[in-house]
Every structure is written in structure tokens, then in C-alpha cells.
C-alpha positions as CSV (number, residue, x, y, z in Angstrom):
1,X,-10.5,29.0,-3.4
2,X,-10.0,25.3,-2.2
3,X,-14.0,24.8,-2.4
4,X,-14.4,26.4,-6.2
5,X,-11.5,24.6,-7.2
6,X,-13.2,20.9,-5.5
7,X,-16.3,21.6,-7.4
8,X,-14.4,22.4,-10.9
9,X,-12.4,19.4,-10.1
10,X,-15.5,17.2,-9.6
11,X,-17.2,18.7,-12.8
12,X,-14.1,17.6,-14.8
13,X,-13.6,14.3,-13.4
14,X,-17.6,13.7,-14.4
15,X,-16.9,14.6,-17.8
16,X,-14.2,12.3,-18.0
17,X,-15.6,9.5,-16.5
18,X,-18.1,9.3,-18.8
19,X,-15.3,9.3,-21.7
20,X,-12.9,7.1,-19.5
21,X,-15.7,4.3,-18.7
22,X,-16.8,3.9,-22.4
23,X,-13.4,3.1,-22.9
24,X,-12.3,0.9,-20.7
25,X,-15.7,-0.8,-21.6
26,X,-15.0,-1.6,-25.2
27,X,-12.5,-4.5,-26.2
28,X,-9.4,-3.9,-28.8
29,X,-5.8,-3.9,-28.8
30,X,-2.6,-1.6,-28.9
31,X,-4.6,1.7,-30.4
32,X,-7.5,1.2,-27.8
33,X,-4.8,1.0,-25.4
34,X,-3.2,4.2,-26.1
35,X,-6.6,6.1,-26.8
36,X,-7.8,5.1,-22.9
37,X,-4.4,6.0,-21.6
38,X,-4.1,9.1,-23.1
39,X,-7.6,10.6,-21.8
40,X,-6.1,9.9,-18.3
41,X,-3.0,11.0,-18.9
42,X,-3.8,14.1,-20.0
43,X,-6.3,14.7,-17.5
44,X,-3.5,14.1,-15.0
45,X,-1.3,16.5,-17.1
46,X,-3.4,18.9,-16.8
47,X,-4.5,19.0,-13.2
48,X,-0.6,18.1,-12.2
49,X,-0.1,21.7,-13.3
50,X,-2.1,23.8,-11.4
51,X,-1.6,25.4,-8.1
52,X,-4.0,23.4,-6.2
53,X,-2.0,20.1,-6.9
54,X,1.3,21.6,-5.4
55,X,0.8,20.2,-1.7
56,X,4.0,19.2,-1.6
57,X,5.8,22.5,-3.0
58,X,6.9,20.3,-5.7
59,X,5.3,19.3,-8.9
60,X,3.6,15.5,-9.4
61,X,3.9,15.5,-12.9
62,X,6.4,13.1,-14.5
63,X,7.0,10.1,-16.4
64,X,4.1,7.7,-16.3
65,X,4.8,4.1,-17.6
66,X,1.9,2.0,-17.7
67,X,2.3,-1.4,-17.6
68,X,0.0,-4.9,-18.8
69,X,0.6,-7.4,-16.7
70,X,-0.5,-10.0,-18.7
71,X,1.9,-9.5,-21.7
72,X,4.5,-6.7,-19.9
73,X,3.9,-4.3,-22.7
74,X,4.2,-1.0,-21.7
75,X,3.0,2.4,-22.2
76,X,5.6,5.3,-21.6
77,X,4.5,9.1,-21.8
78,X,8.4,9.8,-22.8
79,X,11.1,8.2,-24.2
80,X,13.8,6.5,-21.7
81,X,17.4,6.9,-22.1
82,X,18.1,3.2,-23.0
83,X,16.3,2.8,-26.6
84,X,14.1,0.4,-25.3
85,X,11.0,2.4,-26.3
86,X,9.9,2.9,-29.9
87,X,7.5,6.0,-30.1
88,X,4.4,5.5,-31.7
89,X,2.0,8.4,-31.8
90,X,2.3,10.0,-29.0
91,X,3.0,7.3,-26.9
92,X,6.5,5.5,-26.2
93,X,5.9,1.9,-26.3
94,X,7.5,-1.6,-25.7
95,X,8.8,-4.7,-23.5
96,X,9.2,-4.5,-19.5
97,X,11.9,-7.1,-18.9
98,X,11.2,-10.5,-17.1
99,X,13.7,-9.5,-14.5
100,X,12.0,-6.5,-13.8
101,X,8.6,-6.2,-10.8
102,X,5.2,-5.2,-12.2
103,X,3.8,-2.9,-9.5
104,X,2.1,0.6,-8.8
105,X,5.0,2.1,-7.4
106,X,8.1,4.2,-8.1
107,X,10.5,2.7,-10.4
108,X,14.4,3.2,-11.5
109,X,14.3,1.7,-15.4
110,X,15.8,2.4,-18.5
111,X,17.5,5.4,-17.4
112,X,14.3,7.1,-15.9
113,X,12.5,7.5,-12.8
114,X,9.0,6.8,-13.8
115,X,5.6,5.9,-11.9
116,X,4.4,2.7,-12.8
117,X,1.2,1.6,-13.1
118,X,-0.7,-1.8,-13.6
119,X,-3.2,-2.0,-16.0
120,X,-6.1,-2.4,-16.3
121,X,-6.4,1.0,-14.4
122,X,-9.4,1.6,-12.1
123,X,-13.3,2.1,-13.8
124,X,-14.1,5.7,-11.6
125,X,-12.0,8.6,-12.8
126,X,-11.9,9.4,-9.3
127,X,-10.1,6.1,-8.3
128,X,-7.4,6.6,-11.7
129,X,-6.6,10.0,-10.8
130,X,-5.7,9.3,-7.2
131,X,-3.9,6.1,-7.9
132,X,-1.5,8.1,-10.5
133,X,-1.3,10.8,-7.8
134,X,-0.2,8.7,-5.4
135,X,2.7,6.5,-7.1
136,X,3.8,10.1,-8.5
137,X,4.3,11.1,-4.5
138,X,6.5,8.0,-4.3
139,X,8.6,9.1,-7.0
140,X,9.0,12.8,-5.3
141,X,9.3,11.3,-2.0
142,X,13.1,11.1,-1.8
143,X,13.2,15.0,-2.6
144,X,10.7,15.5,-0.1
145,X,13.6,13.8,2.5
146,X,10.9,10.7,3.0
147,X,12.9,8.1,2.0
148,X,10.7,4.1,2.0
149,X,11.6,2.7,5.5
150,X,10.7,-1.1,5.8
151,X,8.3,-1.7,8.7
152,X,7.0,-4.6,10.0
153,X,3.5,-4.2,11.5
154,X,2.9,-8.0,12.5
155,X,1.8,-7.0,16.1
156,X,-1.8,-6.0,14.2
157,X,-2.1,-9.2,13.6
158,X,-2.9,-9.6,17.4
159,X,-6.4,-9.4,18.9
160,X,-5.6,-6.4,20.8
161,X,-3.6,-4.5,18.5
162,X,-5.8,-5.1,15.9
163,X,-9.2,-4.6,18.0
164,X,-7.8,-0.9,19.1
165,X,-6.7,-0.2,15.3
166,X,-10.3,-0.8,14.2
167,X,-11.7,1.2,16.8
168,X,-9.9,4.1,16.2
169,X,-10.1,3.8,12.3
170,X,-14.4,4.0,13.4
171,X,-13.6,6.5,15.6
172,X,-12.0,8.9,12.6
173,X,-15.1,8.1,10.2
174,X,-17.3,9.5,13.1
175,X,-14.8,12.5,13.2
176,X,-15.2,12.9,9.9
177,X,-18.9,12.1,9.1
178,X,-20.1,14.1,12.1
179,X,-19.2,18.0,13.0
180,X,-20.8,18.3,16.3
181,X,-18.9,15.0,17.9
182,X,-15.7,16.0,15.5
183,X,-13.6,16.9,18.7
184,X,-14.8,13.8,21.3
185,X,-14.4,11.3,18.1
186,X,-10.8,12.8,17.4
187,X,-9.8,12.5,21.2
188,X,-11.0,8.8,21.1
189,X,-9.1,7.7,18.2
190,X,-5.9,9.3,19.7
191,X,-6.5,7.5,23.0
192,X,-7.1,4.3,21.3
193,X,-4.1,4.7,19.2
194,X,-2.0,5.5,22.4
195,X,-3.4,2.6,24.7
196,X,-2.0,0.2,21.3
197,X,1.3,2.0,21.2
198,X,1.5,1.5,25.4
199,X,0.6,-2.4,24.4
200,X,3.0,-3.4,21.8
201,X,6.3,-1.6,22.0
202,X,7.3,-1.7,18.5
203,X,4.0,-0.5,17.5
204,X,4.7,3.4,17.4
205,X,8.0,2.8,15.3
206,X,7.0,0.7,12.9
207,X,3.2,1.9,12.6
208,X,4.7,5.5,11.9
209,X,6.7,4.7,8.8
210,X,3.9,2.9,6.7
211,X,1.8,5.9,7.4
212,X,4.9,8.2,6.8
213,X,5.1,5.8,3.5
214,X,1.9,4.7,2.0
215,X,-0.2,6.8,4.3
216,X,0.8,10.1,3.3
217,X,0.8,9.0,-0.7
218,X,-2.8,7.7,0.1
219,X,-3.8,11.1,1.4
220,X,-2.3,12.6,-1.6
221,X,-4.0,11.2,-3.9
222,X,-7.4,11.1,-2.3
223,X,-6.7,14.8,-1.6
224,X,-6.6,15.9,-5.2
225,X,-8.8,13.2,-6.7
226,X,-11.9,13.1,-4.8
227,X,-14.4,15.9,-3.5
228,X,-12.8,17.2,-0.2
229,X,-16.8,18.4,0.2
230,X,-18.1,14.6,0.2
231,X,-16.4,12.0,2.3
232,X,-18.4,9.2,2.2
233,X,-16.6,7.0,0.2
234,X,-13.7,7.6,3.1
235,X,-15.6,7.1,5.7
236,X,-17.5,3.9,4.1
237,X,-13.7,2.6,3.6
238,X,-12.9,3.2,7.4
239,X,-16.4,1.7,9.0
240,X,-15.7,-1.7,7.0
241,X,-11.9,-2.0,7.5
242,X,-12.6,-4.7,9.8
243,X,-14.0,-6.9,6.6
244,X,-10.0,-6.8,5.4
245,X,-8.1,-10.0,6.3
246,X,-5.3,-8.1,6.9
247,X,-4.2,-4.6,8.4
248,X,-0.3,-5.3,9.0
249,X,0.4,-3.7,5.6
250,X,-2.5,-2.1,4.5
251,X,-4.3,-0.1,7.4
252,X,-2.0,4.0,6.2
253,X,-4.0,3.9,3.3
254,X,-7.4,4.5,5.6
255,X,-5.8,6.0,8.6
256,X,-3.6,8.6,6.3
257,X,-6.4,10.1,4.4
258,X,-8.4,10.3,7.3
259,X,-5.8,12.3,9.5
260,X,-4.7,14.0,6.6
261,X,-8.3,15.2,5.9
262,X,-8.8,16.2,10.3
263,X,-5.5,18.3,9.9
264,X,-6.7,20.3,6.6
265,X,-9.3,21.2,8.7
266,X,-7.5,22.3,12.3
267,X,-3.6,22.8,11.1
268,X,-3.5,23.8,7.0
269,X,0.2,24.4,7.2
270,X,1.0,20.7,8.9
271,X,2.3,19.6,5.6
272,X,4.7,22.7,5.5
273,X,7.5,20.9,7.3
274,X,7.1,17.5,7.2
275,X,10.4,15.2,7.9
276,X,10.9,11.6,8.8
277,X,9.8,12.3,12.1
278,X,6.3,13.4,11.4
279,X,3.8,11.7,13.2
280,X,0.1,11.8,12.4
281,X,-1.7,11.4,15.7
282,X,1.2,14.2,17.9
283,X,0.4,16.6,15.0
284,X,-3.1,16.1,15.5
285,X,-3.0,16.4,19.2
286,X,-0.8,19.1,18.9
287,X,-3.5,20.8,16.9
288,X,-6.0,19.9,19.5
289,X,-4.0,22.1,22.0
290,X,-2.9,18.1,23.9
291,X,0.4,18.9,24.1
292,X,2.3,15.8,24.0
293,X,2.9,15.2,27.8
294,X,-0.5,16.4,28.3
295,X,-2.0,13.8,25.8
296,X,-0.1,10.9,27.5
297,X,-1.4,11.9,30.7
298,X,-5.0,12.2,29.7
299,X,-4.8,9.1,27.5
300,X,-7.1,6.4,26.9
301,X,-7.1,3.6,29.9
302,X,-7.3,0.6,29.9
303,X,-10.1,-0.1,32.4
304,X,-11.8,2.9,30.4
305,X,-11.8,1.3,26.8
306,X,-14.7,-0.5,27.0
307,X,-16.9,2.2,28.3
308,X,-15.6,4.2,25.3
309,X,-15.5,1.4,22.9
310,X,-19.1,1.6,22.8
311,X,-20.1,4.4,21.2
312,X,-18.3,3.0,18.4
313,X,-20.3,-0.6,18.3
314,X,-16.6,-2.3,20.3
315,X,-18.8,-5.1,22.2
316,X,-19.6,-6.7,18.6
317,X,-16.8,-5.9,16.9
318,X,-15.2,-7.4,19.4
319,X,-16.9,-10.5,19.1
320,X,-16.7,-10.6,15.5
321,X,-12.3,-10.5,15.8
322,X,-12.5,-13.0,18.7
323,X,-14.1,-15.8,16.1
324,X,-11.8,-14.3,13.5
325,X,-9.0,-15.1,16.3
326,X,-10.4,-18.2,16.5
327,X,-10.5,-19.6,12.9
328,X,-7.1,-18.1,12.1
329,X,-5.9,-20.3,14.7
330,X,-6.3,-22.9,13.0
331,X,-4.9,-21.6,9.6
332,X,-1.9,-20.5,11.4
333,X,-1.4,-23.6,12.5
334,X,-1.1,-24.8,8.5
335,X,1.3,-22.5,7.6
336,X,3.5,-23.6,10.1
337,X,3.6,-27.6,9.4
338,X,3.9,-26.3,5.5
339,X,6.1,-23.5,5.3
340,X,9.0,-23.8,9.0
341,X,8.3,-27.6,9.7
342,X,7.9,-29.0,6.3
343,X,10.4,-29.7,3.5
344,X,11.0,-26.2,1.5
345,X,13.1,-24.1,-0.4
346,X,14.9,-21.3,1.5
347,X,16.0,-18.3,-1.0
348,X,17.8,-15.6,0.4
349,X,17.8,-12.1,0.1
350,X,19.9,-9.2,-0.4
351,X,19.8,-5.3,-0.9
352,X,18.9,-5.8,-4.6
353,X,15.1,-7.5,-3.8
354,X,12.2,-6.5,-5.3
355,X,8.8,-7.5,-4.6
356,X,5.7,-6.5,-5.8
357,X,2.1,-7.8,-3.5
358,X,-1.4,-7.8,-2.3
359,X,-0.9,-5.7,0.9
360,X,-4.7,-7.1,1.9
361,X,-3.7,-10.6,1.6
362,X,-0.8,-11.0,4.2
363,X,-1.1,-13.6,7.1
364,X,1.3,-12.8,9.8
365,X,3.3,-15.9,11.1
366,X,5.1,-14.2,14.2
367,X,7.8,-14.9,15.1
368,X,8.7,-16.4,12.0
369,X,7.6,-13.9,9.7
370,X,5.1,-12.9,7.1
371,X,2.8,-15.3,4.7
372,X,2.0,-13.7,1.5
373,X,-1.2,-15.4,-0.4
374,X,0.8,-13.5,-3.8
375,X,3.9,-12.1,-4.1
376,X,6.5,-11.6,-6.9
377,X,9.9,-11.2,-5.8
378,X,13.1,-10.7,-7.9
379,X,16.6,-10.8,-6.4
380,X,20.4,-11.4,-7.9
381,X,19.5,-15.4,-8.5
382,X,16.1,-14.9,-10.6
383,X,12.8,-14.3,-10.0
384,X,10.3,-16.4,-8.1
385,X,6.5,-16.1,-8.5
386,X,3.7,-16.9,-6.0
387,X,-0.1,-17.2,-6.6
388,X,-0.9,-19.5,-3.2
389,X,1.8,-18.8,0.0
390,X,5.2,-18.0,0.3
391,X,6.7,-17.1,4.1
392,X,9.0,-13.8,4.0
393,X,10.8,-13.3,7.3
394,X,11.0,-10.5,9.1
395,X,13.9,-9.3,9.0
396,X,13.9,-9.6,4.8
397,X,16.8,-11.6,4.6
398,X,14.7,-14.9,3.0
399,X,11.7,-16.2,1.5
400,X,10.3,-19.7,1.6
401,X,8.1,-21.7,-0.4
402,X,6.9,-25.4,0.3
403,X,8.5,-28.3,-1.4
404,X,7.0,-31.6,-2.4
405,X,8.9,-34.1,0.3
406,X,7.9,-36.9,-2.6
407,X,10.0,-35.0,-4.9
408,X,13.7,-34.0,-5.3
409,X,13.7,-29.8,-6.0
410,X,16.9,-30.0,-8.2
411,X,16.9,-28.0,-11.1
412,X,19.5,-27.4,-13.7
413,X,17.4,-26.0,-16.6
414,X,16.8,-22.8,-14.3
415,X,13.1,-23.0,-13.7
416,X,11.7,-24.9,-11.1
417,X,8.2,-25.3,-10.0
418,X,6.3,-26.3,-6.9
419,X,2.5,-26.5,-5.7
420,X,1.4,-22.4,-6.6
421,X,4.7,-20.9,-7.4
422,X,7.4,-20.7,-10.0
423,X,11.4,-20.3,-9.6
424,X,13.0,-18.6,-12.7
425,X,17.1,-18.8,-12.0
426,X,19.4,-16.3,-13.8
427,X,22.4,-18.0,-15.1
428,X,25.0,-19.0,-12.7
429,X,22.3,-20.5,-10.2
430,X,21.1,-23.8,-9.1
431,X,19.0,-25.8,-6.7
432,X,20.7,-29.1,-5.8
433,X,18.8,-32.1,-4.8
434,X,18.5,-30.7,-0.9
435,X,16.5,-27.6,-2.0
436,X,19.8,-25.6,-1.7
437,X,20.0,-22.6,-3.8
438,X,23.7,-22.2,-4.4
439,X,25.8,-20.4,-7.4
440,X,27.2,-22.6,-10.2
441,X,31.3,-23.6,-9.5
């Protein structure tokens, strides 16, 4: 039944492509807008209804509010319970606030928990329907008793860490790719995963809950959207992971389809009872019959990694991240002088933050934090906007942004701008001459 329904799945998704892509490739306004939205959304209508989309013994479909980015018009597929929408056809339609995060995500807003989405969505109807699927499993998590969990995966940013990560990422595409060396590949990328965890202590913890996050809403939607019969788009994605700049924040949304796929196969009912304790690789080796003391015991070594390392090309890929190691040096170097030894602006951050961000552009800056390239953060004081870098430390209690030391950073009119970012204050803020960001007596 799970085969007929891929290859119904696939015929519809061709149809709509074809629809979708014409679309998205003509130029207009408002009414083109709601005409390209409403193909997808009632494809996702549809398909969010059947049987074979309940993997989560609940239901996906739900408010969708589609948001421009540009202009922060949005798109709803209800009306909230604010009155901010005015319904036109059969769309709900107006202004996202400025104090409000553009993101694909989950989001609390005008009385409704919706699942955002940025426009313009993605070309493949394939790519739309697992990106909708996906935020929609972030606004069912809770009720699934997966609440988000910050985790901070900085240790990938080390050679090591992020050498093993890549190995075992390779090692799943040959699991997946290849039926007859399924079992050795599988065994590998457990081992390599274990010899990182035995490395970097915080590396299970932390590691666990971005796959237990974006992992498992990755494999959601690349579960339902794409051809569970054809995984070569997956397994291209996982042999060129080490062309991303950045795994710290980014890597569960290869390595979670890609268990997620290996355990459809050898344990159907793992998503049965999943709870905040769920690990991808023990379920796995649990369905391998490695029991867990077992598994440790028969582990990966560490004089035996490079012997195994080569059946997955490890000797140039590990040349290839020690010249990566090399040049990063150098940036890393940058990022301190500009952002911890240099003159900046120091904004704290409480439980109300929201942030919105490239999760393939992050630099990490250990021990001092995390550099994001982009990020869009909002918190009680205003909103601050970053298109170059902006350090965010680890523990999420402040972000910083470089100053001009030729300059004083006062501002009384509540905006203030620096070299690739913007400061928006909500009333009752200030930055005094010092780069102090301090409430109004």
C-alpha cells in the first residue's frame, strides 16, 4: 500500500509541477500571488488528509500563512482571531508587523498557531510540499511531547568532530544507495557517530536535540513529498554535505531523513513511541540486534578509523577539511579582533527573543559563541537586522555587532545603524554614547 500510494503521489506531484512552475515563472502581483498559492495549498490540503500522511497519528493540516519578505504581506488560508486579515477570495490577506520574525517555522500570531512560510516558495513541487510538511510538524510538535530544545553544536566546527560527521553522513548515502553493503554501511556510520560522541562530550546531548528538532521535521517532509522508491536526491544531498560551510546547525536535516528512511525499512513502528529521549542511531542499532552495551563495546576505534574511513574516500576528504581548517583560521581570527576585541554594541537577551537565520551560514567562535553571516533577531528593546556578522553567544543571553571606534553609537531617534546591520528600538530604549543599550528614565 505504501508503494501504490508513492507512485500516485509522484504522478500528482508531476501534474502539479507543471502547473506550479508556470506560475511561479510568470511576473504579476496580489492575484498571481493567491492563484500560485492556492495550487499548493490545496495540493497540501488534499494529501494532508489521507491516511498515508498520518505518521504522526495526528493530522498536518492547519493554518498556513505565507509570508513576502520583501513587503511582509501575507497570505493566510483562515482568518485569525485579531482582525488583522481582510478576506479576499478565498484567501485571508494583510500586514505581518515589523516586530514580528519572517521565518519557515511555527508561529504564535494574531490569535493562531499557524506555519509560516517565506515566499517565494521553492520551483519543484517536490521541494514545496516537503517544506509545508515540515513547518506543519513544528506546529504539532508540542502535542507530539517534542517540545524545541536549544542546542549548541559548535564542537562540529572542529576538525575531528566535523571529519567523523561527514564520514558517517557518506556512510548512510552508501546504506542507502546500495542494498548489498546496507548492513556494513549502517554499522560504520554508527561507529563513526559513536567514536565523535566518545571525542566531544557534549556532542551526544546537544547533537540529539537538533535531530530530535529539525531532523525529525526534515524526515517528515521528505517522507511524504518525495518518492520513498528513488533516493537519489538524498543521497546526492549527503555525498556533498562537506561543500556546506557549516554543519553546527544544519547537518539533522541530512542525517534525519537518512535514518529516518534506514528505520522505515528495519523498524516500521519506531515512530510509534517517540519521546524526548529518542535517539536516532540506539533505535537503529537497536534494530540491528547491537544492543546498546553491545554496540559500545563493538564500536568504532580510534586506531581503526582510518582503515574504515576508506571505503568512504576519508584520506581526501580529509585533506580537503584540513585546508578548510586552515583558511578558517585565519577568518576566525577576524571575527575575533572585530566582534570580542573591538568596539561593539552588546544587546541582551531574554526569554521573549526571536530569531530567524541561515542555518548554512554560521561560523562558530568557541568559546565565545556563534557568528551568524544573517540573522534577524527581535527581543523586548526592538529588532536588530544583520546581512554581514553578528556574534550570538552561547548561552543566548546576548548578541553583538561591530561598532565604528570613529564614531559615537548614540541614538535617540530609535534606529541606529552600523557597517551591515540595523538597530530598530521600541520606545522606552536607548543607546548612549558608550554603546550601552539601556531603558529610558
Amino acid at each position: 500500500m505504501r508503494v501504490s500510494h508513492h507512485f500516485a503521489l509522484r504522478a500528482l506531484l508531476g501534474a502539479y509541477c507543471l502547473i506550479f512552475s508556470s506560475l511561479l515563472a510568470a511576473t504579476g502581483g496580489e492575484n498571481l500571488k493567491r492563484q500560485t498559492l492556492s495550487v499548493v495549498s490545496q495540493q497540501f490540503a488534499e494529501h494532508c488528509a489521507t491516511p498515508q500522511w498520518q505518521l504522526w497519528q495526528k493530522s498536518l493540516c492547519g493554518p498556513l500563512l505565507f509570508v513576502d519578505p520583501v513587503t511582509r504581506q501575507v497570505f493566510a488560508t483562515r482568518a485569525d482571531a485579531e482582525a488583522r486579515l481582510t478576506a479576499k477570495d478565498d484567501w485571508f490577506v494583510g500586514q505581518l508587523p515589523e516586530n514580528e520574525t519572517i521565518a519557515n517555522t511555527a508561529k504564535h500570531w494574531a490569535g493562531v498557531h499557524w506555519s509560516m512560510i517565506m515566499l517565494p516558495l521553492p520551483e519543484r513541487s517536490e521541494a514545496a510540499m516537503a517544506l509545508l510538511a515540515h513547518e506543519s510538524w513544528h506546529r504539532i510538535q508540542d502535542n507530539l511531547n517534542l517540545p524545541i530544545a536549544p542546542s549548541n553544536n559548535e564542537h562540529l566546527s572542529a576538525l575531528n568532530a566535523r571529519y567523523l560527521l561527514l564520514l558517517e553522513l557518506r556512510a548512510l548515502a552508501v546504506a542507502l544507495a546500495h542494498p548489498a553493503l546496507q548492513r556494513q554501511a549502517m554499522i560504520d556510520a554508527l561507529g563513526f557517530r559513536r567514536l565523535r560522541y566518545q571525542q566531544f562530550e557534549t556532542a551526544e546531548v546537544n547533537e540529539q536535540k537538533l535531530e530530535l528538532n529539525e531532523g525529525l521535521a526534515e524526515y517528515t517532509g521528505y517522507r511524504l513529498a518525495y518518492d520513498q522508491n528513488d533516493h537519489a536526491w538524498l543521497i546526492d544531498q549527503l555525498n556533498t554535505a562537506d561543500q556546506q560551510p557549516s554543519l553546527e546547525r544544519s547537518f539533522a536535516y541530512l542525517s534525519g531523513p537518512a535514518y529516518g528512511v534506514l528505520l522505515d525499512q528495519h523498524l516500521s513502528t519506531w515512530r510509534e513511541n517517540i519521546r524526548p529521549s529518542f535517539s536516532f542511531s540506539k533505535t537503529l542499532g537497536t534494530a540491528l540486534a547491537l544492543q546498546e552495551g553491545s554496540l559500545k563495546a563493538s564500536g568504532l576505534k580510534a586506531n581503526e578509523l582510518a582503515v574504515v574511513a576508506k571505503r568512504y574516500q576519508g584520506d581526501a576528504l580529509l585533506i580537503s577539511e584540513q585546508n578548510k581548517t586552515a583558511q578558517q583560521k585565519q577568518q576566525r581570527e577576524g571575527y575575533i579582533a572585530k566582534l570580542v576585541e573591538g568596539k561593539v554594541l552588546r544587546l541582551p537577551l531574554g526569554e521573549a527573543m526571536s530569531m530567524s537565520f541561515n542555518p548554512q551560514k554560521v561560523f562558530s567562535l568557541s568559546p565565545y559563541g556563534t557568528v551568524y553571516p544573517e540573522i534577524t533577531l527581535i527581543d523586548t528593546w526592538g529588532k536588530i537586522s544583520v546581512n554581514q556578522e553578528a556574534l550570538l553567544s552561547s548561552d543566548f543571553a546576548f548578541i553583538v555587532v561591530a561598532l565604528n571606534p570613529e564614531e559615537s553609537p548614540s541614538s535617540t531617534q530609535g534606529r541606529l545603524q552600523g557597517e551591515g546591520w540595523e538597530l530598530v528600538l521600541n520606545p522606552g530604549w536607548l543607546v548612549d554614547e558608550s554603546g550601552l543599550l539601556k531603558p529610558v528614565d
